[in-house]
PABADO-522620 format. One record per residue (C-alpha): residue in three letters; residue number from 0; x, y, z. Coordinates in steps of 0.1 Angstrom, whole numbers, plus 2048, in hexadecimal, padded with zeros to 3 digits. Layout:
<rs>
+------+-----+------+-------+-----+
: rest :  nr : east : north :  up :
+------+-----+------+-------+-----+
:  ala : NUM :    X :     Y :   Z :
...
+------+-----+------+-------+-----+
</rs>
This chain:
<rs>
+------+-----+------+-------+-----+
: rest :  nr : east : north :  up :
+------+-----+------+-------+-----+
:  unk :   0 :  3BD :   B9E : BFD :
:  unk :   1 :  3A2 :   B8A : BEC :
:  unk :   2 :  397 :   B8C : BCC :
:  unk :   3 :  376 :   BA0 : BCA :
:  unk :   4 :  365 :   B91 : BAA :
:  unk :   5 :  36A :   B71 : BBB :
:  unk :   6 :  359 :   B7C : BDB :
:  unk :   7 :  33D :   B8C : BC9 :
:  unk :   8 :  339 :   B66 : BB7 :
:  unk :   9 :  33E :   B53 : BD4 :
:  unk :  10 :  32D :   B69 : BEE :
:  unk :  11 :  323 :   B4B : C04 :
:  unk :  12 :  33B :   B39 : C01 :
:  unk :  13 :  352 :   B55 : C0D :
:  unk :  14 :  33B :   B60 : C27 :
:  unk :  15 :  33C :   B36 : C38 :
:  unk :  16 :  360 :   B39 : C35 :
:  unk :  17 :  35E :   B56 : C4B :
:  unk :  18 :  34B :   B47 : C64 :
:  unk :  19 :  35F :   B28 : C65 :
:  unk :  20 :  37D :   B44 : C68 :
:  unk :  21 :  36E :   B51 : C86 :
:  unk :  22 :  372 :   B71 : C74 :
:  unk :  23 :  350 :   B7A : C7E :
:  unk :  24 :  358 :   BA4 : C80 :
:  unk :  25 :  367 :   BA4 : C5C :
:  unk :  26 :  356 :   BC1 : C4E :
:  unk :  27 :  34A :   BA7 : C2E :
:  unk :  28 :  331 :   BB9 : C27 :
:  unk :  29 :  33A :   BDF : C2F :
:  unk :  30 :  353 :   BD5 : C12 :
:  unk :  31 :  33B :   BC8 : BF8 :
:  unk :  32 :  322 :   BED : BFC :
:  unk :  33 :  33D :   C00 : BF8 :
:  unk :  34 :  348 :   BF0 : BDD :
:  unk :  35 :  320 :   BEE : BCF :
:  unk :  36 :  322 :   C16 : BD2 :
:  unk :  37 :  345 :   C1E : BC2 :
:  unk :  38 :  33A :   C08 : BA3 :
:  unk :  39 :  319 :   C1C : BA1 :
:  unk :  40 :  32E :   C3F : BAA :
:  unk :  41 :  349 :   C37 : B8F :
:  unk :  42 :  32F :   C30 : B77 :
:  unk :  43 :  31E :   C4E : B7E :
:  unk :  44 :  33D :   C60 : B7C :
:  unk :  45 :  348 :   C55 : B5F :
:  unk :  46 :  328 :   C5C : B4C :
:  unk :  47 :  32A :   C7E : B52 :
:  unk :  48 :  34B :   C82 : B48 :
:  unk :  49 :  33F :   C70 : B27 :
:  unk :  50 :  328 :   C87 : B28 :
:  unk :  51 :  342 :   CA6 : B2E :
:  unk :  52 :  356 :   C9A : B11 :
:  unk :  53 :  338 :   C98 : AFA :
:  unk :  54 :  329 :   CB8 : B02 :
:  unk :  55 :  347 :   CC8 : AFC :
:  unk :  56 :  34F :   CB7 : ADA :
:  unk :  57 :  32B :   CBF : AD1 :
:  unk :  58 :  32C :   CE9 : ADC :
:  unk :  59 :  346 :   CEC : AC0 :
:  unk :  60 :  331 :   CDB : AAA :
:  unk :  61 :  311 :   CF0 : AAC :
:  unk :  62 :  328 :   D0E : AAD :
:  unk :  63 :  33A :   D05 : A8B :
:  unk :  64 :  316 :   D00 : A7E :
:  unk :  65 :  309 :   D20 : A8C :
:  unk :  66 :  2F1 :   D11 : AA6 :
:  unk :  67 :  2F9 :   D27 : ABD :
:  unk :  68 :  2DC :   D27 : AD5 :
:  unk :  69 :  2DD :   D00 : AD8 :
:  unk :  70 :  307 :   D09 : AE0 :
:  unk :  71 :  2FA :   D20 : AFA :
:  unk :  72 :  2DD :   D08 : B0C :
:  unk :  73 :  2F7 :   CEC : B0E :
:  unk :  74 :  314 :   D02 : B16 :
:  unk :  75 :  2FC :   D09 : B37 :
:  unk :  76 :  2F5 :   CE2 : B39 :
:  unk :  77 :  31A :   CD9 : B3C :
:  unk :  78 :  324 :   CF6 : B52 :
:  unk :  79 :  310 :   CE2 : B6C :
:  unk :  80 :  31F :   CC0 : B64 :
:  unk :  81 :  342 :   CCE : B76 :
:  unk :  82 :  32F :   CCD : B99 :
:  unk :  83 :  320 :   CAB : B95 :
:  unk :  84 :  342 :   C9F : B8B :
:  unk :  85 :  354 :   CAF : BAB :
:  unk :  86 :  339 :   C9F : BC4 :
:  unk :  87 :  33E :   C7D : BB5 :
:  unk :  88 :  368 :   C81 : BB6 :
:  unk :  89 :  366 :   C8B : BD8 :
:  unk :  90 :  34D :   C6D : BE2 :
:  unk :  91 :  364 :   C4F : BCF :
:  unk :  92 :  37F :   C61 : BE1 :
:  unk :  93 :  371 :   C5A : C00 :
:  unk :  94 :  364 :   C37 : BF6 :
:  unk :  95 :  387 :   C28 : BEA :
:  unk :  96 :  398 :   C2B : C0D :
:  unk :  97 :  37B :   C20 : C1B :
:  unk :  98 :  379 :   BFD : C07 :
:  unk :  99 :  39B :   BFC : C07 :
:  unk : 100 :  3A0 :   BF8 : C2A :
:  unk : 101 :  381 :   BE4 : C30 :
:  unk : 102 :  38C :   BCB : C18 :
:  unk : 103 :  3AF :   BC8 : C27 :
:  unk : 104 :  39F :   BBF : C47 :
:  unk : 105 :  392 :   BA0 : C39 :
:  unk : 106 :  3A5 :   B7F : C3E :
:  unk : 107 :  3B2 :   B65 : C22 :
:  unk : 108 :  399 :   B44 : C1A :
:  unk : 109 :  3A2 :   B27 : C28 :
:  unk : 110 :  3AA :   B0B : C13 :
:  unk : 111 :  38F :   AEC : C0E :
:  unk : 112 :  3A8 :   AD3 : C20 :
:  unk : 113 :  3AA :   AED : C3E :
:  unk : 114 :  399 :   AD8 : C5A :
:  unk : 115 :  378 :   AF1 : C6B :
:  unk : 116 :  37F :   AF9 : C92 :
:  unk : 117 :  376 :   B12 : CA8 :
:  unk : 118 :  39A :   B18 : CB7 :
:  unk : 119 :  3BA :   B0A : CB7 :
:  unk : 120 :  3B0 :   AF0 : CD1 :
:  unk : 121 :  3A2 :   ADC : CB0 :
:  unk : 122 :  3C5 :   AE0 : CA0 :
:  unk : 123 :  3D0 :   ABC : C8E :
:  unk : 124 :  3EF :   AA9 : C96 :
:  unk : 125 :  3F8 :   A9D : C7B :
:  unk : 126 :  417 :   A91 : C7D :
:  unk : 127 :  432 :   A89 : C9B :
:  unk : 128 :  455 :   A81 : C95 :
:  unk : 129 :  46E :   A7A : CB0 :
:  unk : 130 :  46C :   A69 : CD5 :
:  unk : 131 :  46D :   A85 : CF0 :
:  unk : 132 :  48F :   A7A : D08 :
:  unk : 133 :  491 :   A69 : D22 :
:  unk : 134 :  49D :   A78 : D40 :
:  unk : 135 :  4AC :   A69 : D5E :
:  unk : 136 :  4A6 :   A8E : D72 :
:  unk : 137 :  48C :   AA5 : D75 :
:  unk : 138 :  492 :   ABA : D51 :
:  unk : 139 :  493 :   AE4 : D5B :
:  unk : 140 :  489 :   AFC : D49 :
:  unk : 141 :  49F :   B14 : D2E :
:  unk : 142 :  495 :   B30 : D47 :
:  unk : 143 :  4AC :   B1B : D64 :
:  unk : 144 :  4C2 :   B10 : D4E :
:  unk : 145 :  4D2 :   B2B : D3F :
:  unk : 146 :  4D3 :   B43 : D5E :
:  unk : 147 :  4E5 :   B23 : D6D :
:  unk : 148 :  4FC :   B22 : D53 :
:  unk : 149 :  503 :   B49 : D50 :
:  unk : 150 :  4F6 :   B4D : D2E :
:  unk : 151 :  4D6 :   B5C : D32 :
:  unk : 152 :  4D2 :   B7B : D42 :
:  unk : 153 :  4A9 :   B87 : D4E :
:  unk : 154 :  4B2 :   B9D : D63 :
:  unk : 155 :  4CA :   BB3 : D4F :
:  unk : 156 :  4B5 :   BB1 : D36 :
:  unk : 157 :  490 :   BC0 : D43 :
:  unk : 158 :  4AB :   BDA : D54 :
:  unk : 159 :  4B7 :   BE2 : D2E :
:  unk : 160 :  493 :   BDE : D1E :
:  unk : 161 :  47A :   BD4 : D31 :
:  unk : 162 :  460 :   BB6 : D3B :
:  unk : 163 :  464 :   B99 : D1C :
:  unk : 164 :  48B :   BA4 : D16 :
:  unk : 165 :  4A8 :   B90 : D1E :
:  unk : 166 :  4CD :   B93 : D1A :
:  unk : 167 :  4E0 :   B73 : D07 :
:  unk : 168 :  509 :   B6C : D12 :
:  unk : 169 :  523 :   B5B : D0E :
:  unk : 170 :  51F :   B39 : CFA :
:  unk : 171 :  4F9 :   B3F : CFE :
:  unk : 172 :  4FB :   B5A : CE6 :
:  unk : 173 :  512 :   B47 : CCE :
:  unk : 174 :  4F7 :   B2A : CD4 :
:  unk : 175 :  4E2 :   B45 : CC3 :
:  unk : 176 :  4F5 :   B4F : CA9 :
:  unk : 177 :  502 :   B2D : C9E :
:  unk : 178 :  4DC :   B23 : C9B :
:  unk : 179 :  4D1 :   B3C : C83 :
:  unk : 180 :  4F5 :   B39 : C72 :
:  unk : 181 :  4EF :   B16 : C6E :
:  unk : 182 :  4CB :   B16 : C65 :
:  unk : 183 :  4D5 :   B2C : C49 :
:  unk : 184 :  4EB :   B18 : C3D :
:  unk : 185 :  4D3 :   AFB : C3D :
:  unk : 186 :  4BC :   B0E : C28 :
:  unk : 187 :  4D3 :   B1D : C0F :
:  unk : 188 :  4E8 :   AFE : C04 :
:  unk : 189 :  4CF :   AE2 : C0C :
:  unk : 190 :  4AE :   AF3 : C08 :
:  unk : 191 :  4B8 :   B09 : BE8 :
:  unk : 192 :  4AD :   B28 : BF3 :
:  unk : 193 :  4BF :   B48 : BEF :
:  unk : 194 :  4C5 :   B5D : C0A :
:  unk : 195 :  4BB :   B85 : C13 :
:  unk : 196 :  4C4 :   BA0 : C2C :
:  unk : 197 :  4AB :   BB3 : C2D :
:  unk : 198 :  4A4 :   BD5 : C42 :
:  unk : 199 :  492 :   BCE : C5D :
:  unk : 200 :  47C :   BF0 : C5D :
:  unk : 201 :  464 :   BF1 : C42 :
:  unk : 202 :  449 :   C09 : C36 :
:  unk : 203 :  421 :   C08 : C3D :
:  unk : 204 :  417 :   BF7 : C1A :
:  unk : 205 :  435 :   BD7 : C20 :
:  unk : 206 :  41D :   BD0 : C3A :
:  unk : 207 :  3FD :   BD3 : C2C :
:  unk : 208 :  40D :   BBA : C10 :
:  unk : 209 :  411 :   B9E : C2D :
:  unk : 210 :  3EF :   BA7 : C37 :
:  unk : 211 :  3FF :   BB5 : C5F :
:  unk : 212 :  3EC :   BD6 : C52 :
:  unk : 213 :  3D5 :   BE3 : C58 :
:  unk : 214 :  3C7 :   BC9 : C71 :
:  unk : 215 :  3E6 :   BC1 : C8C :
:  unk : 216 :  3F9 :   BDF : C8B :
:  unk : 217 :  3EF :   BE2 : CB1 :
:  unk : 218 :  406 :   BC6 : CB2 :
:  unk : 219 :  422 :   BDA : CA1 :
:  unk : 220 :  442 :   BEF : CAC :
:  unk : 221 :  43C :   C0E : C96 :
:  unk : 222 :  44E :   C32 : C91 :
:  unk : 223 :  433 :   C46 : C8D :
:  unk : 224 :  44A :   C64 : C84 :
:  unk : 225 :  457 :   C55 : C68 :
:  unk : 226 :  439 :   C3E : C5F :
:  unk : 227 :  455 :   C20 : C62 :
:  unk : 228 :  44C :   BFC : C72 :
:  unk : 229 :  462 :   BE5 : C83 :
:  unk : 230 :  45F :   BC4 : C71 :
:  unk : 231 :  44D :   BA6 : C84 :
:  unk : 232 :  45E :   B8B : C70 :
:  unk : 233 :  473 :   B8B : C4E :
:  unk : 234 :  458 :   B82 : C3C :
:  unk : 235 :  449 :   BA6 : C36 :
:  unk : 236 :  467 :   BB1 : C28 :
:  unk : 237 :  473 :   B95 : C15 :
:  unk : 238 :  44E :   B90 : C04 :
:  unk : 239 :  44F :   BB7 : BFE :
:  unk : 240 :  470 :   BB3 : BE6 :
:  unk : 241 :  457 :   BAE : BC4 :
:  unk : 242 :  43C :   BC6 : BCF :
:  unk : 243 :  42B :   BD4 : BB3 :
:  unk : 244 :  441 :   BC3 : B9E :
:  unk : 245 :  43E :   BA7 : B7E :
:  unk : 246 :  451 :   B8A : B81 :
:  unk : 247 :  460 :   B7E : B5F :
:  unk : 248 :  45A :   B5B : B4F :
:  unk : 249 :  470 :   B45 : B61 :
:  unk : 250 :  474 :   B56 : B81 :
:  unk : 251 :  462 :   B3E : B99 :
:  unk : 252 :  463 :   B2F : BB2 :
:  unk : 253 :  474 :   B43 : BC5 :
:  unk : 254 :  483 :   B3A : BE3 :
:  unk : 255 :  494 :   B55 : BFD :
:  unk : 256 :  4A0 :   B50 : C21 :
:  unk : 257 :  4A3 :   B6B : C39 :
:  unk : 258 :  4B1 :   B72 : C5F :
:  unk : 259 :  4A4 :   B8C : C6E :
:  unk : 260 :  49C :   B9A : C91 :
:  unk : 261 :  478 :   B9E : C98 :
:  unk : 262 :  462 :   BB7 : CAC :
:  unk : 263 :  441 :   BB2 : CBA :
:  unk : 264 :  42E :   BC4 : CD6 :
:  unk : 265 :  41F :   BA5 : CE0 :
:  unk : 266 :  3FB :   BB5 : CEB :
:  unk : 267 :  3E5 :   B95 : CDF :
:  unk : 268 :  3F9 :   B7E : CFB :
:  unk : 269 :  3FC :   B93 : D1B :
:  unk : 270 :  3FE :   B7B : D37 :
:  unk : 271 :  40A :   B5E : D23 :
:  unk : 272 :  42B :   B4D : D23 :
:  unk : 273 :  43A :   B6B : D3A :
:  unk : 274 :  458 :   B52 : D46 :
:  unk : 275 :  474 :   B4F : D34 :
:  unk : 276 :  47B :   B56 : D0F :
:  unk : 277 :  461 :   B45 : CFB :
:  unk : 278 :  451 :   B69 : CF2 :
:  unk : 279 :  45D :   B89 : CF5 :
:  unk : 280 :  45E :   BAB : CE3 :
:  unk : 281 :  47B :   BA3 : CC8 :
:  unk : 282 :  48A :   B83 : CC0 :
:  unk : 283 :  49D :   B74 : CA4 :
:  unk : 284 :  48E :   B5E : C87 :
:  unk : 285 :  49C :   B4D : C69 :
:  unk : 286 :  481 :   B50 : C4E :
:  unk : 287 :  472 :   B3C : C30 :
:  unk : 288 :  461 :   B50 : C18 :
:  unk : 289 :  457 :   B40 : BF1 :
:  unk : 290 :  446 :   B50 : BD3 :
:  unk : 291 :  439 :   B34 : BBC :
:  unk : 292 :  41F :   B2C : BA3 :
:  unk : 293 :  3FC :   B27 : BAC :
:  unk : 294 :  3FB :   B01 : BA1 :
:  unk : 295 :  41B :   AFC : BB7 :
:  unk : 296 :  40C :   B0B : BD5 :
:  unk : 297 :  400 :   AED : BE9 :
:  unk : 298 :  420 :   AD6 : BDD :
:  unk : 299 :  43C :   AF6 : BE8 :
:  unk : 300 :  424 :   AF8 : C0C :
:  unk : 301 :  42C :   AD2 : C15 :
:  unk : 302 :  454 :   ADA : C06 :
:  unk : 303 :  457 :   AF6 : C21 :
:  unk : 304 :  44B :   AE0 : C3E :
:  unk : 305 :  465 :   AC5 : C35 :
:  unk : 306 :  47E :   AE3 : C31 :
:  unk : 307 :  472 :   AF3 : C56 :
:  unk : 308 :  46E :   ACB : C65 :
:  unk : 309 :  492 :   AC5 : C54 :
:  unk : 310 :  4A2 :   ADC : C6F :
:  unk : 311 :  48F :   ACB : C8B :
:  unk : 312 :  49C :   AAC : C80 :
:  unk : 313 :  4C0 :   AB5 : C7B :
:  unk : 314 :  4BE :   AC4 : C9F :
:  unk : 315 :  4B2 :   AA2 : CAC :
:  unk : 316 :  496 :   AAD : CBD :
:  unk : 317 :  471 :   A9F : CC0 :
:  unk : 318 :  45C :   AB5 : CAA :
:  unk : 319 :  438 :   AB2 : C9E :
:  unk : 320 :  41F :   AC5 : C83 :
:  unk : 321 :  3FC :   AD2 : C89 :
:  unk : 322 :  3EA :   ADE : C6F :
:  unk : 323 :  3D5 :   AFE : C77 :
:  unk : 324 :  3AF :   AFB : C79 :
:  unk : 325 :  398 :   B1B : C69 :
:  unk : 326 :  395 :   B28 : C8C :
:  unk : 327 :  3B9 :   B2E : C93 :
:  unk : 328 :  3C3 :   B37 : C68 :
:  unk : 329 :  3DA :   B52 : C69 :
:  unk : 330 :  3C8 :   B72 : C57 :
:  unk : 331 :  3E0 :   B6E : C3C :
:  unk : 332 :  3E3 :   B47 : C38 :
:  unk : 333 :  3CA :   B35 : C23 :
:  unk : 334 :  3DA :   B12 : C32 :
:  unk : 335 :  3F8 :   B12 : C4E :
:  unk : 336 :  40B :   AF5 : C65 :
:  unk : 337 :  41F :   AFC : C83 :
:  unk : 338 :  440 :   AE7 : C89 :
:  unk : 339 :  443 :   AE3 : CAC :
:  unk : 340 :  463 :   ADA : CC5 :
:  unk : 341 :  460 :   AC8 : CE2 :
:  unk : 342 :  46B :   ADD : D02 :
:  unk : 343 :  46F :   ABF : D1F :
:  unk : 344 :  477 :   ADE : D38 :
:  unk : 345 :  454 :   AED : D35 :
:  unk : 346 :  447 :   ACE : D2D :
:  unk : 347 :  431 :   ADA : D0A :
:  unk : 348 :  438 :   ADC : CE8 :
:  unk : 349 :  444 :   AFE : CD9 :
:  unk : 350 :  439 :   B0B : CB5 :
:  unk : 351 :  458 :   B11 : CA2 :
:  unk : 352 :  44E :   B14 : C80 :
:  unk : 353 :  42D :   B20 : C6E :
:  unk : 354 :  42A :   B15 : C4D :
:  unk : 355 :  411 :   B2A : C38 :
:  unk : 356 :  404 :   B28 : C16 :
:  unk : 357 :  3F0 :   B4A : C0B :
:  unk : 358 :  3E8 :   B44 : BE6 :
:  unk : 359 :  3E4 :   B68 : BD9 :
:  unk : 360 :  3DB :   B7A : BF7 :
:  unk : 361 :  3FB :   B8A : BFC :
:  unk : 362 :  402 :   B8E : BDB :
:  unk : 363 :  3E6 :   BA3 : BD7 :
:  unk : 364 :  3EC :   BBB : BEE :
:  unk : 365 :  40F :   BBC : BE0 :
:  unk : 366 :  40B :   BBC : BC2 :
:  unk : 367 :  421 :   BA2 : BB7 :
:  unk : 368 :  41B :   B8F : B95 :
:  unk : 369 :  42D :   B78 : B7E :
:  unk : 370 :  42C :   B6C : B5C :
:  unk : 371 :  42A :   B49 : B54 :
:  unk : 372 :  438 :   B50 : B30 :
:  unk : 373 :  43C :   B6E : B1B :
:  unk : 374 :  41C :   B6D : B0C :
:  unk : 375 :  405 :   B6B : B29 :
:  unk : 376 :  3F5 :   B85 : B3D :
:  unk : 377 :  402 :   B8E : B5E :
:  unk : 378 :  3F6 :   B78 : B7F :
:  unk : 379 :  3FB :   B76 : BA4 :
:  unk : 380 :  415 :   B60 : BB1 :
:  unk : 381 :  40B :   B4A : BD1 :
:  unk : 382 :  422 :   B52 : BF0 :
:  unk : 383 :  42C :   B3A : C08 :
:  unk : 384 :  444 :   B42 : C30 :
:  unk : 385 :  44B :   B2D : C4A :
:  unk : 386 :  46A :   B33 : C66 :
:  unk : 387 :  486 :   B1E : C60 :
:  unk : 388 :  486 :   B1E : C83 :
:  unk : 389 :  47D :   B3B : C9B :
:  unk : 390 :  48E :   B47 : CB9 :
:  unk : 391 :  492 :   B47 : CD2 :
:  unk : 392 :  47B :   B22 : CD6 :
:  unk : 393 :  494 :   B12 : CC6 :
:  unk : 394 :  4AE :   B1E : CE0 :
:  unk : 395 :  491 :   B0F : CF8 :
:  unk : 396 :  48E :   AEF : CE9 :
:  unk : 397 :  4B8 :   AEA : CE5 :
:  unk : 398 :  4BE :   AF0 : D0B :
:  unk : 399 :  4A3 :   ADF : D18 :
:  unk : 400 :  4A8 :   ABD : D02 :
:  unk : 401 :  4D2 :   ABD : D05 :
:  unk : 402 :  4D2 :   AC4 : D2D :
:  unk : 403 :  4E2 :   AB2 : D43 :
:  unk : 404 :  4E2 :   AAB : D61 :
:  unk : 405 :  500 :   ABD : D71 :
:  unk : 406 :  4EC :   ADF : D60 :
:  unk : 407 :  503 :   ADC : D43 :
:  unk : 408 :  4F4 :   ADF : D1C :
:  unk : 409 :  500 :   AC6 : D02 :
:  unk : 410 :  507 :   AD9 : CE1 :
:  unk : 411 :  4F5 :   AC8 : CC0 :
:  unk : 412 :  50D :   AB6 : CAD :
:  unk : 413 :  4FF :   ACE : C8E :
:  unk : 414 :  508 :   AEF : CA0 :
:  unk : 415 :  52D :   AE6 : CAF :
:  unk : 416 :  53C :   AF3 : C90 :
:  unk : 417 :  531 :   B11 : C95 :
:  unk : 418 :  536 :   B14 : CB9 :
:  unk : 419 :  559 :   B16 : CB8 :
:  unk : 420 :  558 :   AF1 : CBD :
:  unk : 421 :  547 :   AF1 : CDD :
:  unk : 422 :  538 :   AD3 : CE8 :
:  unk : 423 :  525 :   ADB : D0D :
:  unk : 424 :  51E :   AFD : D19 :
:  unk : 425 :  528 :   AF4 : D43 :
:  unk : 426 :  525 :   B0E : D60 :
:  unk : 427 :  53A :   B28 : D63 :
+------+-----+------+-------+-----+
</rs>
């Protein structure tokens, strides 16, 4: 949520940003006259309460000095202010759900180093690390691959749950688990963080502090019921442990790590990547998520790339990083870079990671503060996610960079250990 004062300042500024957004529906300035009316309605409103209070205190006076007419003409006087007061409650409690709503609707700024582009097809490589392998066959892709080798299952799966569902077996879903076991582990004793289970339903406002409410929730798995919503990544629930909380002196940066399962409908990419497991309906994630102080924003943003690319590396596959333009910013993200895998099966390059700084926008829809020593007032922290990696891609890029060619899947020296000590995954 941005900071209205400063939009009120800054109003062209703000309103440029927008259009280099693309967020040309945002309803700006919808916001900005409802605002304009519940400043003029509270002032209103609170002048003739004022007033109330003063009249009243005033009755007794003319009474105790035997002014009883003027008691009687401005007894009649205030017995009318009640109405007026009503009306005006009832109107500011129609405005603040109103403005409320519209200004959650309306996206983070962009940073000044964001580069300006329509779409993400003026998204900057910035960097490339790795050489893709060379093959002496004709690489296949995951989807061939692990049918093949009996350890992924489409058809059982859509029977179970539908289009975009798959069943995992055998040392494919060890594969799985020994990933986000040892991605954990990366993060927690190399990276410092500390790490959290959290539930993976959450309420309505969890999501409105990540900024997935009010706008995506089309995009959302929700128990309407019980007004409960199936998370979409760790990151709602992990940045929703200090709502509406104050952080003592001290306390930052804070640095969690979180697997979860994740659950997304998937509406925005119908048609798209319908073959094999790059996107589907749930899918695991290891998650990144920092609270740190403003001035350490940009500096903690560059630390969780290296802590994302880190994994990539380890892995020993080709990665690269492209940094977002303004037309494909996240809503929340006021700067974000994707670490992408190369997949030599389907032949493109699979986003793995996207690393997001959001300055205060999270924060203040959350409602999370810190002090920076015991004497100061109360300010936003800056939050920060990125994956540290996602699945199921990085199952894609594993089997497609260690195939063979017999059709077995050399296992990453990094994850044998916690494959039983399994060193190829071979046809059954």
């Amino acid at each position: 949520m941005l900071d209205i004062r400063f939009v009120r300042d800054n109003l062209e500024m703000v309103k440029q940003a927008m259009q280099d957004l693309q967020a040309l529906d945002v309803p700006l300035d919808a916001a900005l006259a409802l605002d304009d009316e519940r400043r003029k309605v509270l002032t209103e409103l609170e002048t003739l309460r004022a007033r109330r209070n003063t009249d009243s205190r005033r009755i007794g006076q003319l009474l105790r000095e035997g002014q009883h007419e003027a008691a009687t003409t401005l007894k009649a006087e205030l017995a009318a202010l009640p109405n007026g007061i009503a009306a005006l409650e009832e109107r500011l409690a129609q405005i603040d759900p109103a403005l409320r709503d519209a200004w959650l609707r309306i996206p983070n700024l962009p940073l000044p180093q964001v580069p300006v582009g329509k779409d993400e097809s003026e998204n900057i490589v910035t960097r490339v690390e790795g050489q893709p392998r060379a093959f002496d066959f004709s690489p296949r892709p995951h989807w061939e691959i692990g049918e093949a080798l009996g350890i992924l299952d489409f058809e059982r799966g859509v029977k179970l749950s539908g289009s975009r569902f798959y069943v995992l077996k055998g040392l494919g879903a060890r594969l799985q688990r020994a990933l986000i076991s040892w991605m954990l582990d990366v993060h927690i004793m190399d990276h410092g963080y500390t790490e959290i289970y959290p539930p993976y339903i959450v309420k309505a406002e969890c999501l409105v502090g990540t900024g997935n409410l009010p706008k995506f929730a089309d995009n959302l798995y929700h128990d309407a019921e019980e007004d409960y919503w199936l998370i979409p990544t760790a990151e709602v629930p992990v940045t929703n442990l200090y709502r509406d909380e104050i952080l003592p002196p001290g306390a930052l940066p804070i640095y969690h790590v979180a697997y979860t399962p994740c659950f997304r409908r998937e509406k925005m990419s119908a048609g798209r990547d319908v073959r094999g497991i790059k996107r589907g309906h749930q899918f695991d994630k290891v998650e990144m998520v920092k609270f740190v102080e403003p001035a350490q924003g940009e500096v903690e943003l560059q630390k969780l790339i290296d802590n994302a690319e880190d994994i990539a590396r380890r892995l020993q596959i080709p990665h690269r990083i492209i940094q977002m333009c303004t037309g494909d910013l996240a809503f929340s993200a006021a700067a974000k870079y994707d670490v992408e895998l190369w997949a030599p099966g389907v032949n493109e390059w699979l986003e793995v990671s996207s690393c997001s700084l959001f300055t205060d926008f999270q924060a203040r829809r959350a409602n999370i503060r810190y002090r920076p020593d015991a004497n100061s007032k109360p300010q936003h922290v800056f939050t920060l996610n990125g994956s540290g990696l996602a699945l199921p891609r990085v199952m894609i890029a594993v089997l497609e960079n260690y195939q063979q060619a017999d059709g077995s899947v050399v296992v990453p020296d990094v994850l044998r250990p916690y494959m039983g000590g399994a060193e190829v995954i071979r046809q059954p």
